[in-house]
OpenMM code with the backbone's topology and positions (N, CA, C; nanometers):
from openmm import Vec3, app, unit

residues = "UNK UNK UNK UNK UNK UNK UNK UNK UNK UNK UNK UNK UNK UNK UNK UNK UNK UNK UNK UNK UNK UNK UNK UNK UNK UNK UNK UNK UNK UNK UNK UNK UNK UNK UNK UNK UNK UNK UNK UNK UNK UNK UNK UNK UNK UNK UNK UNK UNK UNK UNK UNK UNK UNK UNK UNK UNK UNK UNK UNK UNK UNK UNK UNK UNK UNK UNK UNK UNK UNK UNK UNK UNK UNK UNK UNK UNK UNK UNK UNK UNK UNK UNK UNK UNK UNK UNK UNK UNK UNK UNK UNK UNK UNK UNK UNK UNK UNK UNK UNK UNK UNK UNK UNK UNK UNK UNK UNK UNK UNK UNK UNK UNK UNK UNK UNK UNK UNK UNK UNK UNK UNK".split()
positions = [
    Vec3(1.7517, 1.0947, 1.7579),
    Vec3(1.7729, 0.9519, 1.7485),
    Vec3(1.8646, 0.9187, 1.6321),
    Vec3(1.8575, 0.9722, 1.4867),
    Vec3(2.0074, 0.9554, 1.3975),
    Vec3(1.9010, 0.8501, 1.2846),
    Vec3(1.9574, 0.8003, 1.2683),
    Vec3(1.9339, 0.6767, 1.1451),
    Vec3(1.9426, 0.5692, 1.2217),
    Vec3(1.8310, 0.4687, 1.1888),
    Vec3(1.8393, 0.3065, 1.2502),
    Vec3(1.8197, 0.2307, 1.1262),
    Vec3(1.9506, 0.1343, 1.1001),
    Vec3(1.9899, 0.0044, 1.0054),
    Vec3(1.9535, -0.1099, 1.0913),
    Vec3(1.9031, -0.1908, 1.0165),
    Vec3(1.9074, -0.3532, 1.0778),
    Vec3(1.9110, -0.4453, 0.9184),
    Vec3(1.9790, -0.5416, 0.9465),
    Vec3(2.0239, -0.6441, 0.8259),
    Vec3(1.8420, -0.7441, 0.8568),
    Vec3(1.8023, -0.7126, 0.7347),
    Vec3(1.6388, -0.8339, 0.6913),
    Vec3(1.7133, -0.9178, 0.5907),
    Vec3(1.6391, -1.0147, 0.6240),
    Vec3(1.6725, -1.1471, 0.4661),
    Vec3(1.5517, -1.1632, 0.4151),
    Vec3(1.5066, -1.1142, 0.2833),
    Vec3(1.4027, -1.1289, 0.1940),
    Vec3(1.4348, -1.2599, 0.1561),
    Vec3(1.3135, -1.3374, 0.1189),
    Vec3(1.2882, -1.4849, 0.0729),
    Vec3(1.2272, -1.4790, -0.0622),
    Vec3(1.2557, -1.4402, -0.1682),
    Vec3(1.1920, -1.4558, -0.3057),
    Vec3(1.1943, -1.6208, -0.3731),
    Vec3(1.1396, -1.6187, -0.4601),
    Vec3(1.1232, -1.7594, -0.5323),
    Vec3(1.2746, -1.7786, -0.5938),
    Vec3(1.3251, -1.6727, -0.6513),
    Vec3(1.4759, -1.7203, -0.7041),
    Vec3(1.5657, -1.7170, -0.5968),
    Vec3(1.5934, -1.6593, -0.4778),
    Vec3(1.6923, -1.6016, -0.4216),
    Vec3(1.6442, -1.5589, -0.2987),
    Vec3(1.7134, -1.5598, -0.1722),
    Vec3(1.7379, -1.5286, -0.0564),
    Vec3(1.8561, -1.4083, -0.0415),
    Vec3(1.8457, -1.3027, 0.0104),
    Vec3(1.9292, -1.2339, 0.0249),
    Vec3(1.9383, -1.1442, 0.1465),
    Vec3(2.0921, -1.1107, 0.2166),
    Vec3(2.0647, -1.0420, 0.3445),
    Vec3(2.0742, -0.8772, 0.2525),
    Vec3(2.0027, -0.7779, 0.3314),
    Vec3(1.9946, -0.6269, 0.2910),
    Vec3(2.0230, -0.5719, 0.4385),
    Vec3(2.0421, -0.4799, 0.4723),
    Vec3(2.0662, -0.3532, 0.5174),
    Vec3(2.0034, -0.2516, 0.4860),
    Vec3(1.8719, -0.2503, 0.5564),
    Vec3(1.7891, -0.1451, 0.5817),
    Vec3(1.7740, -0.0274, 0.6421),
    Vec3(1.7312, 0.0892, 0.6330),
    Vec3(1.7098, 0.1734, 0.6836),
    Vec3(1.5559, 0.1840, 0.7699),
    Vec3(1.5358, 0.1770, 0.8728),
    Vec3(1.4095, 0.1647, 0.9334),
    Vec3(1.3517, 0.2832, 0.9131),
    Vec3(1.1985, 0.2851, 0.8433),
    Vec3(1.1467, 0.3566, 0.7887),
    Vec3(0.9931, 0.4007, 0.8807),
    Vec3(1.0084, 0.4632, 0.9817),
    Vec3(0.8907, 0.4330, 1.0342),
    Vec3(0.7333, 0.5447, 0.9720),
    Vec3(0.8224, 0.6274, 0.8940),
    Vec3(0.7341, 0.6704, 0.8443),
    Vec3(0.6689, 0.6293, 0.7081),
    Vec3(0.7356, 0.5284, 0.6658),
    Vec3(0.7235, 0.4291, 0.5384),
    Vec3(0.6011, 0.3370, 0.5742),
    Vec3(0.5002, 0.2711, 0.5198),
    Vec3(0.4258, 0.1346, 0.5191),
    Vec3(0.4677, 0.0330, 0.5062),
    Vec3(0.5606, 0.0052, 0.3504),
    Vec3(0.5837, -0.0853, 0.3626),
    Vec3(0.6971, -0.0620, 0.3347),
    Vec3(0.7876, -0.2203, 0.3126),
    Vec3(0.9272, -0.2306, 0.2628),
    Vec3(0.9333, -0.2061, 0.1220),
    Vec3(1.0229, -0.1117, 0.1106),
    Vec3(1.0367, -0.1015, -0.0335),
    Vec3(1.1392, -0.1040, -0.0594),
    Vec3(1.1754, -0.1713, -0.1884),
    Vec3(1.2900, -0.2142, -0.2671),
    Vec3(1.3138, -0.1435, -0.4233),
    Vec3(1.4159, -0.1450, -0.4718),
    Vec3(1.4110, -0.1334, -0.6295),
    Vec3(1.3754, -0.2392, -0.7275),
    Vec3(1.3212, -0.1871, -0.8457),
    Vec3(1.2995, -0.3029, -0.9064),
    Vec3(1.3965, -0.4102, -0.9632),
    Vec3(1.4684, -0.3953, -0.9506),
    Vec3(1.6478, -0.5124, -0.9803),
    Vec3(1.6327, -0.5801, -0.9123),
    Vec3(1.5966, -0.5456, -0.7888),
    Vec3(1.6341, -0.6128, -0.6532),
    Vec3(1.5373, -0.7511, -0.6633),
    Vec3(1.4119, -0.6561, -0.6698),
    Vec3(1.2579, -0.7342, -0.6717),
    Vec3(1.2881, -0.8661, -0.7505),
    Vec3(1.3481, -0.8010, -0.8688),
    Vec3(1.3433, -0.8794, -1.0326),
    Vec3(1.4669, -1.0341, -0.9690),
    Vec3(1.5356, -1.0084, -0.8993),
    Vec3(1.6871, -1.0898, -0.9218),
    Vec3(1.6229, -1.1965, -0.7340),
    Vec3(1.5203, -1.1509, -0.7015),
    Vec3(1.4763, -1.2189, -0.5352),
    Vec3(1.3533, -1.3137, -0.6386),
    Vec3(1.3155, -1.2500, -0.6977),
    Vec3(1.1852, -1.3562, -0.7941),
    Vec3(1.0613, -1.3734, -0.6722),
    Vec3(1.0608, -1.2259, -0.6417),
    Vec3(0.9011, -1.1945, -0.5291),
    Vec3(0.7807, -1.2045, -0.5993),
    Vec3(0.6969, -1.2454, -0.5419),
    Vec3(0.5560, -1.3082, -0.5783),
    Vec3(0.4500, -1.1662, -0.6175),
    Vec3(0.4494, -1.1224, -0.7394),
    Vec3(0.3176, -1.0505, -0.7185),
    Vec3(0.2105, -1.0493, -0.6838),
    Vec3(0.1248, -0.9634, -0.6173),
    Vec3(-0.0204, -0.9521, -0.5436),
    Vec3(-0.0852, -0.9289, -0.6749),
    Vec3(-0.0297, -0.8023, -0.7582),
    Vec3(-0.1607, -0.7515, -0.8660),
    Vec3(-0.2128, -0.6522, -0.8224),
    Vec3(-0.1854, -0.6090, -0.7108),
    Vec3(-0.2492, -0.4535, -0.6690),
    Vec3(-0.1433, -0.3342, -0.6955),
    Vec3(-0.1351, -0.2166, -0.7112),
    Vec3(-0.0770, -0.1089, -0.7295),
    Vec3(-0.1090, -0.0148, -0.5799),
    Vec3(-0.0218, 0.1155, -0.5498),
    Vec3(-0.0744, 0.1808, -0.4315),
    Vec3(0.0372, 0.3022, -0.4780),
    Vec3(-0.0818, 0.4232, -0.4061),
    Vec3(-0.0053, 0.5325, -0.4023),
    Vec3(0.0725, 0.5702, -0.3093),
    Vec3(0.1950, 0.6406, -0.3147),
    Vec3(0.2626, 0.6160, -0.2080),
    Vec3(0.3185, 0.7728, -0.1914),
    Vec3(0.3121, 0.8428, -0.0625),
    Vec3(0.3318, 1.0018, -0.0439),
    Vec3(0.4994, 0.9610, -0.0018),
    Vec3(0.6160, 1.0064, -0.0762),
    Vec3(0.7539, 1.0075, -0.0510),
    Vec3(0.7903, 1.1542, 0.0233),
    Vec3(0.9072, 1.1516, 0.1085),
    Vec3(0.9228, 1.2381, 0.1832),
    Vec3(0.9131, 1.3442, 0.1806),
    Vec3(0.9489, 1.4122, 0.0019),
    Vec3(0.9200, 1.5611, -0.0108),
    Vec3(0.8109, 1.5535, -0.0622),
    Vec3(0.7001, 1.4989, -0.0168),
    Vec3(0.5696, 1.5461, -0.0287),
    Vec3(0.5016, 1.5102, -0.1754),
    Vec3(0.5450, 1.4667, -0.2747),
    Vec3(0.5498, 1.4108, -0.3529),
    Vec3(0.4502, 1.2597, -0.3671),
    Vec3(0.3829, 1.2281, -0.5022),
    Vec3(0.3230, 1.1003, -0.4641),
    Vec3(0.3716, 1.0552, -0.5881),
    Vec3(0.3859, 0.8843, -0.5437),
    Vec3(0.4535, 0.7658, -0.6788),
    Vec3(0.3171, 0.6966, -0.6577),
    Vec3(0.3403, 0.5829, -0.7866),
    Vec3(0.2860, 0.4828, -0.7626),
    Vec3(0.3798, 0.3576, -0.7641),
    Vec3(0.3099, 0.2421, -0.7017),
    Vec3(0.4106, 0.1776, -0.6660),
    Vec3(0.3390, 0.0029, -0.7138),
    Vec3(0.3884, -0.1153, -0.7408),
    Vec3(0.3130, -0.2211, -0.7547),
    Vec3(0.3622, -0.2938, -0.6369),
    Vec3(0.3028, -0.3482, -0.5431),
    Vec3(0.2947, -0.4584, -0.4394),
    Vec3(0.3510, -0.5415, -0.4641),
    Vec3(0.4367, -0.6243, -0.4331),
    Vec3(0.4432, -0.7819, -0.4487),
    Vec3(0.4946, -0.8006, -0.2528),
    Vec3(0.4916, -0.9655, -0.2655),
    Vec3(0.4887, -1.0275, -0.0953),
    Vec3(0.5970, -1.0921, -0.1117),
    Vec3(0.7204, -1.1532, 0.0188),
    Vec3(0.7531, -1.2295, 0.0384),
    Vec3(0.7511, -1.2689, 0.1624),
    Vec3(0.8940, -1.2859, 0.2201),
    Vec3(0.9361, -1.3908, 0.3598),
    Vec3(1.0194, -1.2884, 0.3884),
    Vec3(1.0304, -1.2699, 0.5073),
    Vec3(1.1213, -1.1532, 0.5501),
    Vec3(1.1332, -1.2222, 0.6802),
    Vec3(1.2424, -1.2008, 0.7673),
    Vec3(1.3629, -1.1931, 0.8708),
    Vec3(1.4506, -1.0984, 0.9022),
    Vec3(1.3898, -1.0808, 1.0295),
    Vec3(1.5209, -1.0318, 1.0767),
    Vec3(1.5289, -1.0462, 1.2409),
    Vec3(1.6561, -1.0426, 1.3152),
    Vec3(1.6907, -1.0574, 1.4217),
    Vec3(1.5828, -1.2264, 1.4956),
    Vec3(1.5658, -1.2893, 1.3653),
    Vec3(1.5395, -1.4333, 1.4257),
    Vec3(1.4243, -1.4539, 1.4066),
    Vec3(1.3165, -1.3269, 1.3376),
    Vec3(1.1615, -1.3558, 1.3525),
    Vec3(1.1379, -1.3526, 1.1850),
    Vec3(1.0286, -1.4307, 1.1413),
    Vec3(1.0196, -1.4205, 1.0067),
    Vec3(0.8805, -1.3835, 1.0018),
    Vec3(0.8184, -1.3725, 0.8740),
    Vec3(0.6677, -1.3618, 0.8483),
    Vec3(0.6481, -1.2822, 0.6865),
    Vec3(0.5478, -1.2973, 0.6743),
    Vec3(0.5038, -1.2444, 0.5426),
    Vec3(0.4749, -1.0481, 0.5470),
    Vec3(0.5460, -0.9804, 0.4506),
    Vec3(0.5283, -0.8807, 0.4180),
    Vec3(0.5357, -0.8255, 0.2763),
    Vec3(0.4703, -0.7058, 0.3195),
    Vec3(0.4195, -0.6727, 0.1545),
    Vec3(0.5795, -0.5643, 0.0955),
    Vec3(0.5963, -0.5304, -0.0262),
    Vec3(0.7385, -0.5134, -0.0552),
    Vec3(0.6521, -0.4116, -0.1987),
    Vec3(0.7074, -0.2520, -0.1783),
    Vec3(0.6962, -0.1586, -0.2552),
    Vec3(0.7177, -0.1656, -0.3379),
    Vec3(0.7736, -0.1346, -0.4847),
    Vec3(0.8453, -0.1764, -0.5963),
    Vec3(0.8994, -0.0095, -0.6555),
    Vec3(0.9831, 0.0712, -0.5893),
    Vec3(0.9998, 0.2181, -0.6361),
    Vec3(1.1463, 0.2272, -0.6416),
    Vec3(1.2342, 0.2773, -0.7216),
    Vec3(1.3519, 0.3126, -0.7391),
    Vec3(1.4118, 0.4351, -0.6249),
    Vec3(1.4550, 0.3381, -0.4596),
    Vec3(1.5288, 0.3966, -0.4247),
    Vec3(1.6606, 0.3393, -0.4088),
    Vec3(1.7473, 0.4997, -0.3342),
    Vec3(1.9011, 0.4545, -0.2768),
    Vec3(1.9225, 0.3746, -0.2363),
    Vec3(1.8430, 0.3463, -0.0971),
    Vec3(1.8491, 0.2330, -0.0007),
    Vec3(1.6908, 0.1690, 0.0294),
    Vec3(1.7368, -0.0065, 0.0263),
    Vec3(1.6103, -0.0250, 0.0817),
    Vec3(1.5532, 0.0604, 0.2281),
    Vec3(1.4200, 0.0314, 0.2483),
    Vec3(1.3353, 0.0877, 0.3526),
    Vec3(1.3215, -0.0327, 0.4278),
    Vec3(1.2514, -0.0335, 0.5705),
    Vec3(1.1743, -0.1260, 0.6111),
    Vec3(1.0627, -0.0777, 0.7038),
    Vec3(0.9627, -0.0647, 0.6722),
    Vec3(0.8693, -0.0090, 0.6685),
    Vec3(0.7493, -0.0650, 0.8175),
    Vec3(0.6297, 0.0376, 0.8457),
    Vec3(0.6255, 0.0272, 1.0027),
    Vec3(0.5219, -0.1457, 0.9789),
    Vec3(0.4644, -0.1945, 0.8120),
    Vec3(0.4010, -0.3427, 0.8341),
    Vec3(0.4927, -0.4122, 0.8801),
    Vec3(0.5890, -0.4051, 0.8152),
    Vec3(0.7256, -0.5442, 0.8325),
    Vec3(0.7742, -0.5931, 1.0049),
    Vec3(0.7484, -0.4284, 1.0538),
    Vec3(0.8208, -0.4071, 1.1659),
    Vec3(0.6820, -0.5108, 1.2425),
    Vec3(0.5806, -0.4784, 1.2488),
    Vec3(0.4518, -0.4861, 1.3379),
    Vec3(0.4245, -0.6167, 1.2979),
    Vec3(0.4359, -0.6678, 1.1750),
    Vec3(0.4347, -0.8415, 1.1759),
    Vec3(0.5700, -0.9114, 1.2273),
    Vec3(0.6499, -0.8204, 1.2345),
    Vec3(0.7724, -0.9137, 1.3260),
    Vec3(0.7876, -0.8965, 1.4325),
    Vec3(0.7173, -0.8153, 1.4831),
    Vec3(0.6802, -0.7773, 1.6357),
    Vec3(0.8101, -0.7052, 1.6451),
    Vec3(0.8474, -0.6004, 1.5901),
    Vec3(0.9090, -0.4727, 1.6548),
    Vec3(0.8689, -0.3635, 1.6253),
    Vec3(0.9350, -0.2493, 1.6903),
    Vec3(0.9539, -0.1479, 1.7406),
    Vec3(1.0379, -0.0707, 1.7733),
    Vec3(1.0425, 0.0566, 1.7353),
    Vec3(1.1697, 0.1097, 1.7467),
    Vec3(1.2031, 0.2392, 1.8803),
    Vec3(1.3135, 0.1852, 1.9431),
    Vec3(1.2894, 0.2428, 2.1039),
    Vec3(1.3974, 0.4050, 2.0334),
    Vec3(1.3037, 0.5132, 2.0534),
    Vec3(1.3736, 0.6503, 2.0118),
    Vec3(1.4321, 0.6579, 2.1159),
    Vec3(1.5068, 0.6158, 2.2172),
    Vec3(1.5827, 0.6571, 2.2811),
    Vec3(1.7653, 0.6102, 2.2660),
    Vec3(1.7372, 0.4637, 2.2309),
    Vec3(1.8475, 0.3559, 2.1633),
    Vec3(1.8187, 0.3762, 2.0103),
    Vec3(1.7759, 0.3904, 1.9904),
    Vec3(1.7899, 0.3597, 1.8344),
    Vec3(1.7745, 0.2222, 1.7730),
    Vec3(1.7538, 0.1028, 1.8409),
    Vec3(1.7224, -0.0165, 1.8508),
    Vec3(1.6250, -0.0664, 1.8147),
    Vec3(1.6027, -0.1840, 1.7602),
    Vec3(1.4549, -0.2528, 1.7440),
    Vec3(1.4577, -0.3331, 1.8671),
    Vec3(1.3392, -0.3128, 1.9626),
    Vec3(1.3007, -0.3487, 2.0441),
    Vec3(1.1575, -0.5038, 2.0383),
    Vec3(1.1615, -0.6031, 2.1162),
    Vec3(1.0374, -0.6727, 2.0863),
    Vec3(0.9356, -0.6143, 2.1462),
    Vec3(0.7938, -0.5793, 2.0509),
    Vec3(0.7078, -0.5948, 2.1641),
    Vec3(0.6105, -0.6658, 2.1225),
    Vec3(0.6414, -0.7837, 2.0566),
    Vec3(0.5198, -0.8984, 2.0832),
    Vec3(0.5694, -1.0711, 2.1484),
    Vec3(0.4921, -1.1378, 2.2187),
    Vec3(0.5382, -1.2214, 2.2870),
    Vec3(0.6062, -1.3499, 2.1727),
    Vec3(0.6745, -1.4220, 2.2040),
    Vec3(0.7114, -1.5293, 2.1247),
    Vec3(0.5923, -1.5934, 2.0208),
    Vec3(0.5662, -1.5748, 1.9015),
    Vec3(0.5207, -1.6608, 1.8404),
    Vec3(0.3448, -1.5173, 1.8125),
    Vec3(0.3236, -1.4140, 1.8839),
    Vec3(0.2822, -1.3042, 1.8711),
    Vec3(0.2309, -1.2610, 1.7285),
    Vec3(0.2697, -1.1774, 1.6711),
    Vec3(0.2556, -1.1378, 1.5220),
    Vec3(0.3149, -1.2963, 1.4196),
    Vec3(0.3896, -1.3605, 1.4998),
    Vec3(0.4637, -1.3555, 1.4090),
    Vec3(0.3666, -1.5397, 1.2915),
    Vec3(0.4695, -1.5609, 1.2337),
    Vec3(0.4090, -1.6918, 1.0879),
    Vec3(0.4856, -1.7961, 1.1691),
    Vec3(0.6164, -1.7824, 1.1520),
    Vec3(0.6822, -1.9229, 1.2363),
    Vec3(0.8624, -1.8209, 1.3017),
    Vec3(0.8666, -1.9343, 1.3620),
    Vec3(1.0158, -1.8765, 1.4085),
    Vec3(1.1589, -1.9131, 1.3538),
    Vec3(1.2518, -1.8007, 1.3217),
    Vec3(1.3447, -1.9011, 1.2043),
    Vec3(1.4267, -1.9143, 1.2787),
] * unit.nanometer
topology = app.Topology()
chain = topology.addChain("A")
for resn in residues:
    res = topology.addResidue(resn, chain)
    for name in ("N", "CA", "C"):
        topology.addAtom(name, app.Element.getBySymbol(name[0]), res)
């Protein structure tokens, strides 16, 4: 299947911004760097989580939430806080926006009905 990108718009208290993600389905959540976090002005939760990275390896990571979009659906997701290359978007983000990723296209596919997972429609 290769690598699957899709453009999300995070909603922080300072700033709105479009990203270019890498769909992470083996990821939880979306994770960002902390610049990123810092300059969107995302809401902390106050919880921390351990997080197993690809070479097997474990971080810790602090939570914070925002507003996320993409391809027209919005909703609340939780947002990693770990120093990578590229953002992630991770399999919560995907499952509260009601997608899915079809391994045959490489595509995010819907599979929840209009209004489904999702908070409101943007």
């Amino acid at each position: 299947m290769g690598f699957v990108y899709t453009k999300v718009m995070i909603h922080g208290k300072k700033a709105s911004r479009s990203m270019e993600m890498l769909v992470d389905t083996g990821s939880t959540y979306i994770v960002l760097d902390p610049r990123s976090i810092n300059q969107l002005g995302l809401s902390e939760t106050g919880y921390r989580v351990k997080l197993t990275l690809a070479n097997k390896s474990e971080a810790e990571a602090e939570l914070f939430w925002a507003e996320v979009e993409a391809k027209g659906r919005r909703g609340l997701a939780f947002i990693a806080q770990l120093e990578v290359p590229r953002p992630l978007l991770g399999v919560y983000a995907l499952e509260t926006l009601g997608f899915k990723v079809n391994p045959k296209t490489g595509e995010l596919e819907e599979v929840a009905p209009e209004g489904g997972f999702l908070l409101c429609k943007a």
